[in-house]
DRENSE-59114 format. One record per residue (C-alpha): residue in three letters; x, y, z. Coordinates in steps of 0.05 Angstrom, whole numbers, padded with zeros to 5 digits, always signed. Example, Ala and Ser with C-alpha at 12.3 -4.5 7.8 and 13.67 -1.06 7.14 Angstrom:
<sites>
ala+00246-00090+00156;ser+00273-00021+00143;
</sites>
This chain:
<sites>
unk+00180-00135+00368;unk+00139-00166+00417;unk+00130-00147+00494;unk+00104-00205+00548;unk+00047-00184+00594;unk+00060-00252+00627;unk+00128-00271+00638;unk+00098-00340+00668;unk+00071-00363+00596;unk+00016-00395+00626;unk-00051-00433+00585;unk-00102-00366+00578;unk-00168-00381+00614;unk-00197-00400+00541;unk-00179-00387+00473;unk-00228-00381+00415;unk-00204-00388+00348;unk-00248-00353+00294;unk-00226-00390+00231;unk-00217-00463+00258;unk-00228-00500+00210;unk-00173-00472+00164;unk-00107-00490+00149;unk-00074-00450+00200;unk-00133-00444+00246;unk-00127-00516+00249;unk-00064-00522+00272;unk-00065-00481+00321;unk-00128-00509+00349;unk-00081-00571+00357;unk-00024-00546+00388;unk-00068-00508+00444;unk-00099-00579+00457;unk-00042-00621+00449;unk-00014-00579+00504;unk-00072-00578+00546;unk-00091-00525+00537;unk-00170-00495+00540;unk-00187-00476+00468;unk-00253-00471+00423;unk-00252-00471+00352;unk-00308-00428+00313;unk-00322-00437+00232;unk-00371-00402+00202;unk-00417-00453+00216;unk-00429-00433+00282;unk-00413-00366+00267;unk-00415-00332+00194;unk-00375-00272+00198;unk-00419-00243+00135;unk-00485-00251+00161;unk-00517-00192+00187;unk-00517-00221+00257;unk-00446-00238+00262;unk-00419-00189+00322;unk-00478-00203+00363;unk-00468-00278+00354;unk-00392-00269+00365;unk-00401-00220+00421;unk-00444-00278+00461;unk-00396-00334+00454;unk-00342-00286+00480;unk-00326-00284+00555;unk-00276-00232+00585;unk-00225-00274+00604;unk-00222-00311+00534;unk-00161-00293+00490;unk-00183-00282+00412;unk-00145-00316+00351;unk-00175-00272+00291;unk-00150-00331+00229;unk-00218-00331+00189;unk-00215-00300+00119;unk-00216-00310+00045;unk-00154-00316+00018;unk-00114-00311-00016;unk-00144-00230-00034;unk-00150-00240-00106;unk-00208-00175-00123;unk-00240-00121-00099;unk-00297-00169-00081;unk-00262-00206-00037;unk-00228-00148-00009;unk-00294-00120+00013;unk-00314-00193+00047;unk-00251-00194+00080;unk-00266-00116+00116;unk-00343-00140+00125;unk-00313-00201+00173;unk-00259-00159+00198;unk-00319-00105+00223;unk-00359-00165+00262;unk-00301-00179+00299;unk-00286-00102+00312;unk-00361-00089+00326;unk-00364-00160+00374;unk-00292-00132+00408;unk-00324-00065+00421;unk-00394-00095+00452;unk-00351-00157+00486;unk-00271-00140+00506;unk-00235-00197+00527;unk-00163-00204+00549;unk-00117-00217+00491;unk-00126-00214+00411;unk-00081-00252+00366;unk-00085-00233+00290;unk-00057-00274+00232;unk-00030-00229+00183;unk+00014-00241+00122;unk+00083-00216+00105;unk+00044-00187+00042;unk+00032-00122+00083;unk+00111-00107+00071;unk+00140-00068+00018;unk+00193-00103-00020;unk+00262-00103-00002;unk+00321-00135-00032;unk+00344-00127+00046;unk+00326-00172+00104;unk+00246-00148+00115;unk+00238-00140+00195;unk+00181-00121+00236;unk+00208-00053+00242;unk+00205-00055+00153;unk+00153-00011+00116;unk+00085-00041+00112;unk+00059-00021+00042;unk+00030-00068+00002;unk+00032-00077-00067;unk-00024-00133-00071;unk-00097-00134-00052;unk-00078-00188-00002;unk-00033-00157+00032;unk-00076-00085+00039;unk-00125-00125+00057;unk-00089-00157+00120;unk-00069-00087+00137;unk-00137-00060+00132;unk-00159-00107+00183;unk-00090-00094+00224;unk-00105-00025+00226;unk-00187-00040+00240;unk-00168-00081+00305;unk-00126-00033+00334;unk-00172+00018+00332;unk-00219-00028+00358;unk-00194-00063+00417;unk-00139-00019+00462;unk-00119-00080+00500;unk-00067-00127+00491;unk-00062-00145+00406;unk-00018-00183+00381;unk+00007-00187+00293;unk+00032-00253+00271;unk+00058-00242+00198;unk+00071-00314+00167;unk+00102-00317+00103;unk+00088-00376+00053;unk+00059-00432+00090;unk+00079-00508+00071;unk+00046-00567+00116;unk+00008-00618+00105;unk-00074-00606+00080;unk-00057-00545+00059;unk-00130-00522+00021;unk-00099-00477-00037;unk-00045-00523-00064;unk+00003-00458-00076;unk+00058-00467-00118;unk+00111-00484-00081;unk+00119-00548-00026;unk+00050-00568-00015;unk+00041-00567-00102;unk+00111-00604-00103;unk+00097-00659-00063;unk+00032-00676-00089;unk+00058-00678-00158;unk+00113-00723-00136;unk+00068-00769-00095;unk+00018-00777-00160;unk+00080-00795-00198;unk+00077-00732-00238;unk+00118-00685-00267;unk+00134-00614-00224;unk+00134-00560-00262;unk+00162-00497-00248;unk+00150-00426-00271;unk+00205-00406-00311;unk+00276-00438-00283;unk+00252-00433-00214;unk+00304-00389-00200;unk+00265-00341-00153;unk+00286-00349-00078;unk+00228-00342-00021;unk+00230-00365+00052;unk+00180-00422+00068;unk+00148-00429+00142;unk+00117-00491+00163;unk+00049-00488+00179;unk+00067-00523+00252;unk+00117-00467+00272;unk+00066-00418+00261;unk+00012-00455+00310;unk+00071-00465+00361;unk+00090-00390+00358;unk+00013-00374+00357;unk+00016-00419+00425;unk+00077-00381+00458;unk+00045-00312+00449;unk-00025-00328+00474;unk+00005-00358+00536;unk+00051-00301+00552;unk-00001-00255+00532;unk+00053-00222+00486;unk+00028-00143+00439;unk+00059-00131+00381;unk+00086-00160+00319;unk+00115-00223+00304;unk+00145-00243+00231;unk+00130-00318+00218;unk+00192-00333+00189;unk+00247-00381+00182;unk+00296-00332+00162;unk+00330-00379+00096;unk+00321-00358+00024;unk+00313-00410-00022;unk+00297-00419-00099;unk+00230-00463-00125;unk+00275-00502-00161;unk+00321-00531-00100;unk+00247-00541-00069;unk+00221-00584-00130;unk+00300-00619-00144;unk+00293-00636-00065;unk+00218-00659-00068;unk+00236-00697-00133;unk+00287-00732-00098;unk+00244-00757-00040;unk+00203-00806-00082;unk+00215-00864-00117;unk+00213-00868-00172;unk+00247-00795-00173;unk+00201-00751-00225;unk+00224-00693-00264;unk+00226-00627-00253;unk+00207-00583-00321;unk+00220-00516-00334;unk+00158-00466-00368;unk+00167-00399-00398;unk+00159-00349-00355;unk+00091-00302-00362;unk+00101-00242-00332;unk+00154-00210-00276;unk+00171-00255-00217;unk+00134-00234-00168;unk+00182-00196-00113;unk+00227-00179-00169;unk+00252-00255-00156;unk+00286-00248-00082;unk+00244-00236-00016;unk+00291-00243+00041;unk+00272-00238+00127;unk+00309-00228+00190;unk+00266-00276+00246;unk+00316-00245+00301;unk+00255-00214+00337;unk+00218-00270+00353;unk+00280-00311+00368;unk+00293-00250+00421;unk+00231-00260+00443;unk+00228-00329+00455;unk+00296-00354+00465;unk+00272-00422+00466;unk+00241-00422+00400;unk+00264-00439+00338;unk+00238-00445+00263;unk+00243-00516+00235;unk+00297-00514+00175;unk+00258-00518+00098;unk+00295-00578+00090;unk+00272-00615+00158;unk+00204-00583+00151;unk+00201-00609+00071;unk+00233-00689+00101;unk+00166-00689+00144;unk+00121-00667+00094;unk+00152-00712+00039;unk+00148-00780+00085;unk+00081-00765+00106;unk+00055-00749+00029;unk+00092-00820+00014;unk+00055-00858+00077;unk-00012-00831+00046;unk+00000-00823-00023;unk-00040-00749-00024;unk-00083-00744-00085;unk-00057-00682-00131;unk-00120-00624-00125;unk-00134-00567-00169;unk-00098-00507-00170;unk-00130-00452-00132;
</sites>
């Protein structure tokens, strides 16, 4: 549910991305340069969103005409603790917004914010969270649009798979490097729980679209296909050789979701009729052929 302020979808005058050097700050740092776009990148080493000076540090770089990508945070939300960090850097960019308005504000969310649903989840679906991380993204939802009255716009990415991907989630990015090492994937349980899986690149492209048509409102990053961990690992599996093997655990606990968290991306399609969400099994070809170019080292589990 997304409305266009400019129907030209023109570069803005300069974007700043808070949260550069991140996974999905990153990329979409790329994509505004790769298409010439003017963009500037911020990490908390030039400015810390939990120091004490953050807004006024913030509210300096910022010039009116700048569109605002708000990525930065620590996540995954996994305590109160970090849900408290997360609010501190969400009120430097409220207080910097307040002192310093500028033209448009993007937000990376997370589908977290939605209640479960064993129908397709929309951007018209309830947003009540049942995890710290996702009240945590709507805390700072809610923060921003009481904040700033202009233009704001919600992207709300489900799970993320691309390449240098920080948290090694379970999932793609943990597949692949298993599989690369020559290592075993395990799975939690048979696998059997079904999730949709965006690429990290169709989140920087639709990131791209809405800043240059200066779009308000929310956006589901979504690729609208359910699949099960275990057709993700049997796929991966495949895509090396030697094949590995794919083990199955006993399951601790629930599956999260209750095992089946489908969406409906028809929105953003609306929106931008041009646009499309790369298919899990394209997206997973890609990441699988680069992994075996650079043979990725397996990390630690985050």
């Amino acid at each position: 549910m997304l409305s266009h302020l400019d129907p030209r979808g023109m570069c803005p005058a300069r974007t700043v991305i808070l949260g550069a050097a991140g996974f999905i700050g990153r990329a979409i740092l790329g994509e505004l340069l790769a298409d010439g776009c003017s963009a500037v990148g911020v990490d908390r080493t030039k400015v810390d969103l939990l120091s004490p000076d953050a807004s006024g540090r913030l509210a300096e770089l910022l010039r009116g005409e700048d569109a605002l990508v708000f990525v930065a945070a620590r996540a995954p939300c996994k305590d109160v603790a970090m849900l408290v960090e997360n609010l501190v850097m969400a009120r430097a960019v409220c207080d910097a917004l307040t002192r310093r308005p500028v033209a448009h504000v993007v937000y990376i969310s997370s589908d977290a914010v939605y209640r479960d649903s064993a129908e397709p989840l929309t951007e018209a679906s309830c947003a009540e969270p049942a995890s710290l991380h996702g009240a945590m993204h709507l805390a700072r939802e809610v923060a921003l649009k009481s904040a700033f009255p202009g233009p704001l716009a919600m992207i709300r990415p489900t799970l993320v798979y691309g390449t240098d991907d920080p948290h090694n989630g379970y999932g793609p990015n943990r597949f692949r490097r298993l599989a690369a090492a020559g290592q075993d994937i395990v799975l939690f349980g048979e696998g059997e729980e079904r999730r949709d899986h965006v690429a990290v690149k169709d989140i920087a492209r639709l990131a791209s679209l809405i800043l240059r048509h200066r779009s308000a409102g929310i956006a589901n990053a979504v690729s609208g296909d359910t699949v099960s961990f275990r057709e993700l690992a049997e796929f991966t599996a495949n895509a090396f050789s030697p094949g590995v093997a794919v083990r199955t655990t006993p399951r601790q606990g629930p599956m999260p979701h209750g095992g089946y968290r489908p969406f409906d991306n028809r929105a953003v399609l609306k929106a931008f009729p041009q646009f499309r969400f790369t298919p899990w099994q394209d997206g997973l070809r890609e990441l699988n052929a680069r992994a075996l170019q650079s043979r990725e080292p397996v990390r630690g589990r985050s």
